[in-house]
DRENPA-3360 file (N, C-alpha, C; in nm, 2 decimals, always signed):
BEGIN
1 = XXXXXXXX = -2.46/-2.42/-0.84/-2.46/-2.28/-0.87/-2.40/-2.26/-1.01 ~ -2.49/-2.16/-1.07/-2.44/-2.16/-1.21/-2.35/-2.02/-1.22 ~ -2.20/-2.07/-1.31/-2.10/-1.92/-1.33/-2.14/-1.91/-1.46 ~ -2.10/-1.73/-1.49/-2.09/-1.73/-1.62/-1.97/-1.67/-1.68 ~ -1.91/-1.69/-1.73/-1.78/-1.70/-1.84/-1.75/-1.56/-1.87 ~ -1.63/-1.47/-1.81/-1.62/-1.36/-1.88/-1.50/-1.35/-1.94 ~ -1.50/-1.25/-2.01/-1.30/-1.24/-2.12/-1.20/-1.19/-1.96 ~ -1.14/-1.22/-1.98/-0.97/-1.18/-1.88/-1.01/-1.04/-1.87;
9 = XXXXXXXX = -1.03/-0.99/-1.71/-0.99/-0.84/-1.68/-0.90/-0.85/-1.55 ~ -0.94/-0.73/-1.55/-0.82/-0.73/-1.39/-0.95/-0.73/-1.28 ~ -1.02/-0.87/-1.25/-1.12/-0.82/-1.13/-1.07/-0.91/-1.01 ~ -0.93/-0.94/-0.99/-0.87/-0.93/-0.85/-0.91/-0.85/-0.71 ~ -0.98/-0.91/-0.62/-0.99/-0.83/-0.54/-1.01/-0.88/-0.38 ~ -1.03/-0.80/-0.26/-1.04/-0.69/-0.28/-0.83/-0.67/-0.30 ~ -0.79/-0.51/-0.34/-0.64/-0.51/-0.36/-0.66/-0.35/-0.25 ~ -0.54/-0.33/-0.23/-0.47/-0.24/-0.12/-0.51/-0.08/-0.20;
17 = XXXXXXXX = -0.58/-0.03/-0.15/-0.62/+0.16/-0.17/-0.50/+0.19/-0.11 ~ -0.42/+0.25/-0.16/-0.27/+0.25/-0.14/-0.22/+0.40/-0.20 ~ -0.17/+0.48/-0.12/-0.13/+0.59/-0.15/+0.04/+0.60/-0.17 ~ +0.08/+0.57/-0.30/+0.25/+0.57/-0.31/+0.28/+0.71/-0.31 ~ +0.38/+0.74/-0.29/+0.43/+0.86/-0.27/+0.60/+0.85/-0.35 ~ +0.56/+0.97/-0.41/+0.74/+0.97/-0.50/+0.77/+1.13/-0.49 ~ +0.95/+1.14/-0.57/+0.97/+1.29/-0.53/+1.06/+1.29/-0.45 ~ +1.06/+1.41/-0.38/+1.12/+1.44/-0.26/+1.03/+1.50/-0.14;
25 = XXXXXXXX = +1.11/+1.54/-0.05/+1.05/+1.62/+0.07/+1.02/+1.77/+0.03 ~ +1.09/+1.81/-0.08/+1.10/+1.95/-0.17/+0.95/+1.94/-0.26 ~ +0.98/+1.84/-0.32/+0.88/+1.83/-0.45/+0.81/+1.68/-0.43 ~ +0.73/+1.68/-0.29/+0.66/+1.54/-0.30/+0.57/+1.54/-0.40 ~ +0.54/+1.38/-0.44/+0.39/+1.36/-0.47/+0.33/+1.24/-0.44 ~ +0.18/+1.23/-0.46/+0.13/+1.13/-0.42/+0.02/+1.09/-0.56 ~ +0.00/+0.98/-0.56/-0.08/+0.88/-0.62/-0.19/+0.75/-0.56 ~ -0.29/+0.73/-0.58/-0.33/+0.66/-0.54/-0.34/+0.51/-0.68;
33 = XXXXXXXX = -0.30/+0.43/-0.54/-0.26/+0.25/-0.67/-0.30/+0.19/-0.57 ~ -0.38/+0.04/-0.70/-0.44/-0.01/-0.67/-0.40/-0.19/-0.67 ~ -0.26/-0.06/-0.78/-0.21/-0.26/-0.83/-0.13/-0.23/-0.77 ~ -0.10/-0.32/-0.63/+0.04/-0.41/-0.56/+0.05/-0.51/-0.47 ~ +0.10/-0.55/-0.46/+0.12/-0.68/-0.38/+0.29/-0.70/-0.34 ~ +0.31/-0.84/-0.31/+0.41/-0.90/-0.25/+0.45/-1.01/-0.33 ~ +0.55/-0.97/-0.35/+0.58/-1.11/-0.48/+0.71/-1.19/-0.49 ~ +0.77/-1.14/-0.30/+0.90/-1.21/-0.25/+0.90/-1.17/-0.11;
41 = XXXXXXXX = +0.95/-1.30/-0.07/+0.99/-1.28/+0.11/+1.07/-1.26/+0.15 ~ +1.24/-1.30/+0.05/+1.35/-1.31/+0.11/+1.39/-1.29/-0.06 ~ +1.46/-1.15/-0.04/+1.45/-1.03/-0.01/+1.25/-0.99/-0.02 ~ +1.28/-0.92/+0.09/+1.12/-0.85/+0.03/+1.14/-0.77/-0.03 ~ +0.99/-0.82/-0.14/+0.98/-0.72/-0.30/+0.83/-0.72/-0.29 ~ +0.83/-0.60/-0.38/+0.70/-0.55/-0.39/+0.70/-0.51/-0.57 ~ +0.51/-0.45/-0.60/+0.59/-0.39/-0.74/+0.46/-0.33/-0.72 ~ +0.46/-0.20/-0.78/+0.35/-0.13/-0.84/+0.31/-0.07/-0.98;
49 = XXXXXXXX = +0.21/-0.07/-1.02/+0.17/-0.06/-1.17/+0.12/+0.10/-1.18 ~ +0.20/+0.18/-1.29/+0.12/+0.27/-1.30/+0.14/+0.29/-1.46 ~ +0.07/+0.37/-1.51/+0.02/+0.44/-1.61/+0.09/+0.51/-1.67 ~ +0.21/+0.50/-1.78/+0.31/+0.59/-1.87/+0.27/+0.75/-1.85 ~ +0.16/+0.76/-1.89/+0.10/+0.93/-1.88/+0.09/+0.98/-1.76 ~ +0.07/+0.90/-1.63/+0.12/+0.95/-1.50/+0.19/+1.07/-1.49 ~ +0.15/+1.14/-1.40/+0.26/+1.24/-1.38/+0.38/+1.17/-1.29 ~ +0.35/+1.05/-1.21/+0.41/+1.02/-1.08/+0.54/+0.89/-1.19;
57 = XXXXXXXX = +0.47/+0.89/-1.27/+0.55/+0.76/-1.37/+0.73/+0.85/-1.40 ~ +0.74/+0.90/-1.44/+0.88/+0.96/-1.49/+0.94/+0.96/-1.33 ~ +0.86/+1.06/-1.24/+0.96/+1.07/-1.09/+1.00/+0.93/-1.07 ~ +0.92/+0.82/-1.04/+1.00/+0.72/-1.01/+1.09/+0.61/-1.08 ~ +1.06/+0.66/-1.29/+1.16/+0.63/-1.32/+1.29/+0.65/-1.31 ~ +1.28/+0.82/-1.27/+1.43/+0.87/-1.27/+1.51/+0.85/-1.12 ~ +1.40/+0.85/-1.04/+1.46/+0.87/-0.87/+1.50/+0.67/-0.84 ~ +1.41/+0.56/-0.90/+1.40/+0.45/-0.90/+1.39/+0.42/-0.74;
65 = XXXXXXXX = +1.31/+0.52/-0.68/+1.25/+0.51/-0.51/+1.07/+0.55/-0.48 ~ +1.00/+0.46/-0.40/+0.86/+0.55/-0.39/+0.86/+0.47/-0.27 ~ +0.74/+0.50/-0.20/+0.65/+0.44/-0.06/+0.54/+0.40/-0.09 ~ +0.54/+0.32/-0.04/+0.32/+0.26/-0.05/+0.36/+0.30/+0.06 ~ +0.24/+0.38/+0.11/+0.16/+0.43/+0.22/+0.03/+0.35/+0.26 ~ +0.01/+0.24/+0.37/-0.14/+0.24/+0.37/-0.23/+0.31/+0.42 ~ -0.33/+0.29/+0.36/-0.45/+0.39/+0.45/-0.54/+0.36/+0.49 ~ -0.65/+0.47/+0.55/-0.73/+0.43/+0.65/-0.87/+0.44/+0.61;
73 = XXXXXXXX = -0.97/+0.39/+0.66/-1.10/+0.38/+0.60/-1.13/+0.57/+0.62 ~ -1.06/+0.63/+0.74/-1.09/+0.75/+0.72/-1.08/+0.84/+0.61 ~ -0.98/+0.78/+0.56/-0.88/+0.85/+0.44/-0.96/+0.83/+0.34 ~ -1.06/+0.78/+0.30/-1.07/+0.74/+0.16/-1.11/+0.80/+0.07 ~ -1.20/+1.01/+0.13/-1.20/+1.07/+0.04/-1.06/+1.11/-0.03 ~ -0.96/+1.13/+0.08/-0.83/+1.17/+0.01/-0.78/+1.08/-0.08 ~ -0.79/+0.96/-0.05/-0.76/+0.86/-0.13/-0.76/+0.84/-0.31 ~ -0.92/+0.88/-0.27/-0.96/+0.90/-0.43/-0.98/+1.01/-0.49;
81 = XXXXXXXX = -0.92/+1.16/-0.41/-0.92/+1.24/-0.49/-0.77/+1.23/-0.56 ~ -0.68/+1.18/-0.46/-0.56/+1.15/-0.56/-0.51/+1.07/-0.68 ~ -0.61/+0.99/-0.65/-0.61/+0.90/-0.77/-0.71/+0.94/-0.92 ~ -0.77/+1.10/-0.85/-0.84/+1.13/-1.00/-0.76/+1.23/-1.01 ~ -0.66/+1.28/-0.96/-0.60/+1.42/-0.97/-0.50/+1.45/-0.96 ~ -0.40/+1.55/-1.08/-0.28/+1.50/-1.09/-0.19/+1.64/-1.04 ~ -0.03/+1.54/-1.00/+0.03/+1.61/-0.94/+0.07/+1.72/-0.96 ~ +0.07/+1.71/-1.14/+0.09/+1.77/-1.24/+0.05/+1.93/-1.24;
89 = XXXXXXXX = -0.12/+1.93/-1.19/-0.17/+2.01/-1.18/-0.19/+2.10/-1.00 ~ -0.19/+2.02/-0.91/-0.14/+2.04/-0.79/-0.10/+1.96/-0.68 ~ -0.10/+2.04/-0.56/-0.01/+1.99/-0.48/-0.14/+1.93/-0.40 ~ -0.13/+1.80/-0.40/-0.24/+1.71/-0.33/-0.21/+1.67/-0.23 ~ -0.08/+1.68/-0.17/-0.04/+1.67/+0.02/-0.11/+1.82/+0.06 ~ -0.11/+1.91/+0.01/-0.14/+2.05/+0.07/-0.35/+2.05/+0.08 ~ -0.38/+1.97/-0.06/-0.48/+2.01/-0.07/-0.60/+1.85/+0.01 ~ -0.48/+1.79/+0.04/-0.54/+1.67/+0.12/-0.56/+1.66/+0.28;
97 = XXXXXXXX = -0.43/+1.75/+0.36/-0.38/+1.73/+0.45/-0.27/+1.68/+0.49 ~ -0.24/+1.61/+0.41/-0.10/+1.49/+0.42/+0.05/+1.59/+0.48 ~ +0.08/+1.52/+0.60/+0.18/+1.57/+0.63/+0.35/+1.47/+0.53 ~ +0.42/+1.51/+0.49/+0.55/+1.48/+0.44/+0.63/+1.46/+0.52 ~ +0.68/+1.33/+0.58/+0.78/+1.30/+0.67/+0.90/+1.26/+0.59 ~ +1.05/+1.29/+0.58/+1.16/+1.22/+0.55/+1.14/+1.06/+0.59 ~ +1.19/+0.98/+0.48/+1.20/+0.84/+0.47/+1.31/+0.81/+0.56 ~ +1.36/+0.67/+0.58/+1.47/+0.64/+0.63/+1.57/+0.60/+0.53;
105 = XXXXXXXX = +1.53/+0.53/+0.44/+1.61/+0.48/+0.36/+1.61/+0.51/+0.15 ~ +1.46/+0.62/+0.11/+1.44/+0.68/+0.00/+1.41/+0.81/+0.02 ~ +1.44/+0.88/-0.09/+1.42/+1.01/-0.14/+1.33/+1.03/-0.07 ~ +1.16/+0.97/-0.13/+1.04/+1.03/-0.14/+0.99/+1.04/+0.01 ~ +0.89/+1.12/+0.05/+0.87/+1.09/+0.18/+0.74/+1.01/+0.22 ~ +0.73/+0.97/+0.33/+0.63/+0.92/+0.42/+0.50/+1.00/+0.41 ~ +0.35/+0.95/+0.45/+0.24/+1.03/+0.45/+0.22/+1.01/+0.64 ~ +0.25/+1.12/+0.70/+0.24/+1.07/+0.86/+0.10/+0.98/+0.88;
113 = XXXXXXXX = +0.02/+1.03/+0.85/-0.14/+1.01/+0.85/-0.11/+0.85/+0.82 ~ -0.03/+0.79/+0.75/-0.10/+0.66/+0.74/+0.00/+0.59/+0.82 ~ -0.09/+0.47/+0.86/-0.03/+0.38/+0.99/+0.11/+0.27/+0.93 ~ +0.11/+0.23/+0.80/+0.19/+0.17/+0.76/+0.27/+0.23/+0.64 ~ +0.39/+0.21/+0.62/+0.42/+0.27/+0.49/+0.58/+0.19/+0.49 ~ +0.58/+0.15/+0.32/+0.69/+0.07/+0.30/+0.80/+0.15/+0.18 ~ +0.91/+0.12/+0.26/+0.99/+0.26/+0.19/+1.05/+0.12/+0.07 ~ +1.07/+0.17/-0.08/+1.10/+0.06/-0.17/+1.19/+0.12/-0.26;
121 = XXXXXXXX = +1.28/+0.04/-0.31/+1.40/+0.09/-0.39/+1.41/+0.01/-0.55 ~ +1.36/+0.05/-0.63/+1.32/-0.02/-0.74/+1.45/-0.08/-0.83 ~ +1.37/-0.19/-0.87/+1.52/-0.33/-0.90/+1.48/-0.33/-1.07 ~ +1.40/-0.35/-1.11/+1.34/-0.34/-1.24/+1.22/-0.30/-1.29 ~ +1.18/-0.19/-1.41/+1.09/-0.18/-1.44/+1.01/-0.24/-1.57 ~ +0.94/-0.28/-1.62/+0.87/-0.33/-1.74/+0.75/-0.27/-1.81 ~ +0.72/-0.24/-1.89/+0.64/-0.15/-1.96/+0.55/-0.31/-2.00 ~ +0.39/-0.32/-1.92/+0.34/-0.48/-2.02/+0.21/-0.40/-2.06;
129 = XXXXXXXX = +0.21/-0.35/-2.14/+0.09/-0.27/-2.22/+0.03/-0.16/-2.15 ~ -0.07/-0.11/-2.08/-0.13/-0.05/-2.00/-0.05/+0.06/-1.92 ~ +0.01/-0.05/-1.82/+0.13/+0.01/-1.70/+0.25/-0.04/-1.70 ~ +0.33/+0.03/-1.66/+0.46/-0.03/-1.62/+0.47/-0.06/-1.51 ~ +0.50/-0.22/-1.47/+0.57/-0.22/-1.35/+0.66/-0.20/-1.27 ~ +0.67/-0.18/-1.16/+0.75/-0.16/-1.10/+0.81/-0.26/-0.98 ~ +0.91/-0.33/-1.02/+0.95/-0.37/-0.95/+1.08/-0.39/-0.86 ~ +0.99/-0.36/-0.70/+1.13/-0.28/-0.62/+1.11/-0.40/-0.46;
137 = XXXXXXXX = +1.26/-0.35/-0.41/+1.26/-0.43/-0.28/+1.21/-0.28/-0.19 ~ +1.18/-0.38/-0.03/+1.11/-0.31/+0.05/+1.26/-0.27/+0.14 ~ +1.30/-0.18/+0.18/+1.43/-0.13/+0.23/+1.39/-0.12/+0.36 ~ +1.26/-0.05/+0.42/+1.23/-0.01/+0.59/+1.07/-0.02/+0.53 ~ +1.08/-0.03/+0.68/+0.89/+0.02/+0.70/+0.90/+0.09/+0.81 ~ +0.84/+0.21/+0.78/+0.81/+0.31/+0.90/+0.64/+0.23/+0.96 ~ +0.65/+0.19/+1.06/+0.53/+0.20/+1.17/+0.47/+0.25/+1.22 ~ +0.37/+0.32/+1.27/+0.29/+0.41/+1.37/+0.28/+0.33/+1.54;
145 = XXXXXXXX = +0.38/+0.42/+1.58/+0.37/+0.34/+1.72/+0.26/+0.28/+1.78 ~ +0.14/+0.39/+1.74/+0.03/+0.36/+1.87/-0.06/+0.21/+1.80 ~ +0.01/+0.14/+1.70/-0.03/+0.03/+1.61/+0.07/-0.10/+1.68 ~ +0.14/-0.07/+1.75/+0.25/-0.17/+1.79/+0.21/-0.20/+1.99 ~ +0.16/-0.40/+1.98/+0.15/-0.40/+2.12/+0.23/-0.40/+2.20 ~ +0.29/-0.42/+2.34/+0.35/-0.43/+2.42/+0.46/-0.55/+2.40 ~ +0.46/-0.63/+2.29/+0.52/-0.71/+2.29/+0.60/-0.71/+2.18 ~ +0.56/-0.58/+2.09/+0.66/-0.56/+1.98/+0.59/-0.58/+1.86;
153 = XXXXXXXX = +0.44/-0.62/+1.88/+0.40/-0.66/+1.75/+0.29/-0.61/+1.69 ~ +0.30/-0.55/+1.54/+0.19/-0.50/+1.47/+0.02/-0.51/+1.47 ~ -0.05/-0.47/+1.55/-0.18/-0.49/+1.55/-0.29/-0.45/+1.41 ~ -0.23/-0.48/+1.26/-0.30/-0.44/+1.17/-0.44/-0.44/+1.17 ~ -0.55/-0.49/+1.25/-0.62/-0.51/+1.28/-0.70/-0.36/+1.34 ~ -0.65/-0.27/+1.43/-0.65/-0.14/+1.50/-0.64/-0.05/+1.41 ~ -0.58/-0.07/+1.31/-0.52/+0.05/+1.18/-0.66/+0.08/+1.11 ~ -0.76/+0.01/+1.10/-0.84/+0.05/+0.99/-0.88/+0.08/+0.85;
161 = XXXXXXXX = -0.78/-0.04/+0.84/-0.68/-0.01/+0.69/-0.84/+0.01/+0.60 ~ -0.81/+0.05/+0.47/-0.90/+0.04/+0.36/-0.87/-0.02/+0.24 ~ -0.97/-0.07/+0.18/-0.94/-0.17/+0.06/-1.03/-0.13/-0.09 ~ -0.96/-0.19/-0.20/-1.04/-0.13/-0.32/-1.10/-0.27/-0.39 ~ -1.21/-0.28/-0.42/-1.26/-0.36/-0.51/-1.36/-0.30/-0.62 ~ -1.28/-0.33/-0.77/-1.36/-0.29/-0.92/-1.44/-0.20/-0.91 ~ -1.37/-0.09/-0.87/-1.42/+0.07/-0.85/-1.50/+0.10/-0.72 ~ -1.47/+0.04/-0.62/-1.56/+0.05/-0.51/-1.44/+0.02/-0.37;
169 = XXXXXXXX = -1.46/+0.15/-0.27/-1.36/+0.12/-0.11/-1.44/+0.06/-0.04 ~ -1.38/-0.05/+0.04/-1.40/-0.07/+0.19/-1.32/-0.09/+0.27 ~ -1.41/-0.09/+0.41/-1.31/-0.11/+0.51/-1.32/-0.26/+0.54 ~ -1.22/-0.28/+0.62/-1.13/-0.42/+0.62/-1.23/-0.48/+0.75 ~ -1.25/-0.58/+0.75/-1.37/-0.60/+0.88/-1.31/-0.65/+0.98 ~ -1.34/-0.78/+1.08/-1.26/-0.81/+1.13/-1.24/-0.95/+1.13 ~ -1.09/-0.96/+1.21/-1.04/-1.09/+1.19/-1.09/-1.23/+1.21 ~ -1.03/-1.33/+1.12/-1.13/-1.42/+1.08/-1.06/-1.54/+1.12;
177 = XXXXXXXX = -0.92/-1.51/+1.16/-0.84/-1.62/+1.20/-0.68/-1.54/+1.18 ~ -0.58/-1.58/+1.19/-0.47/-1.61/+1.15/-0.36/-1.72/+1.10 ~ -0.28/-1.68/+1.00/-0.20/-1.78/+0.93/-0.21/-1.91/+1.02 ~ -0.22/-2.03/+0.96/-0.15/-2.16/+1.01/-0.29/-2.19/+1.12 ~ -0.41/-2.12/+1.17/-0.49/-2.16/+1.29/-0.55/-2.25/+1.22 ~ -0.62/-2.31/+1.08/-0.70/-2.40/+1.04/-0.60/-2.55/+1.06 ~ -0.45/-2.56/+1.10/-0.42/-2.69/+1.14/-0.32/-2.68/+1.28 ~ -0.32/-2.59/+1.34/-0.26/-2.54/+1.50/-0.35/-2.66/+1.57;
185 = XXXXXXXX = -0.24/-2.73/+1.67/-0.32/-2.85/+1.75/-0.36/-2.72/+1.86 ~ -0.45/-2.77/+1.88/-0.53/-2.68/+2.05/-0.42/-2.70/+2.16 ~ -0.45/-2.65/+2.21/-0.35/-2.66/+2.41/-0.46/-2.75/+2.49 ~ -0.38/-2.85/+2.54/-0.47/-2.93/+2.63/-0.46/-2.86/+2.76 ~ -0.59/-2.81/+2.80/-0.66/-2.78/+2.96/-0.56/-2.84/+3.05 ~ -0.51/-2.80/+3.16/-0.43/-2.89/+3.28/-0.59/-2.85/+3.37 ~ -0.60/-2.97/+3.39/-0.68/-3.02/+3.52/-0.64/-2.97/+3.64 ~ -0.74/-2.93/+3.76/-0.66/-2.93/+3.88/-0.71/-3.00/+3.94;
193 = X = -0.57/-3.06/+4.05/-0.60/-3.18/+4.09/-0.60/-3.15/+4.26;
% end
């Protein structure tokens, strides 16, 4: 198979359609980002990239708290109207639906609507041309009950989450395995005798 050679962009993908939320419960707002990830276990850390000219950029320099919210394949017109449209000019929980829940552990609040959301407390920021990052530990994660099975454990799978690749959503399909199954020894069968 033949590749062909292009200059360095950002075509990582697919990455998390992610609705951060900064502010307060008074004066929320929301953003949609596309740059985050996980970039520690112990402490968990996260970081998100946004844009100096942001309206959402100054609130979380000054408050040094936001939420990634994830979302749902349902979600994804709201998604991207937030992400073309600024807070600056309105209120995009009102004009989206988004209910505003108090956080447990930051200022800004929760988007109820989405099934996962990680409350983060920012440790350092860096300006590397474009965006600043942001990088914060993960303090709580609010859950959506009806996402949790009988045994305590997250069914991300159920959520519907949605995903962004080089200007284009999707939804997340389904599971293809889990960590560690490509070298898990099998369970031997007991015979009956």
């Amino acid at each position: 198979m033949a590749k062909q050679f292009w200059k360095g962009s950002a075509l990582l993908a697919p990455v998390p359609a992610a609705l951060v939320t900064c502010g307060t419960m008074d004066k929320p707002n929301v953003l949609t980002i596309g740059w985050t990830g996980i970039v520690c276990t112990r402490p968990p850390m996260t970081y998100i990239s946004v844009r100096p000219e942001r309206f959402s950029h100054d609130m979380i320099m000054k408050s040094g708290e936001f939420v990634i919210n994830l979302t749902t394949s349902a979600m994804v017109k709201e998604v991207d109207f937030c992400g073309v449209k600024s807070g600056k000019d309105i209120d995009k929980f009102a004009k989206c639906g988004f209910t505003p829940v108090p956080a447990q552990k930051v200022s800004a609040p929760i988007i109820e609507e989405c099934p996962v959301s990680l409350e983060c407390r920012v440790t350092e920021s860096k300006l590397l041309g474009s965006h600043t990052m942001f990088l914060a530990e993960i303090v709580g994660i609010d859950v959506d009950e009806k996402f949790i099975n009988s045994k305590g454990k997250l069914n991300l799978q159920q959520c519907g989450l949605a995903a962004y690749a080089h200007g284009e959503y999707f939804a997340l399909g389904r599971k293809l395995g889990d960590f560690g199954y490509s070298v898990r020894k099998k369970k031997k069968k007991l015979k009956n005798r």
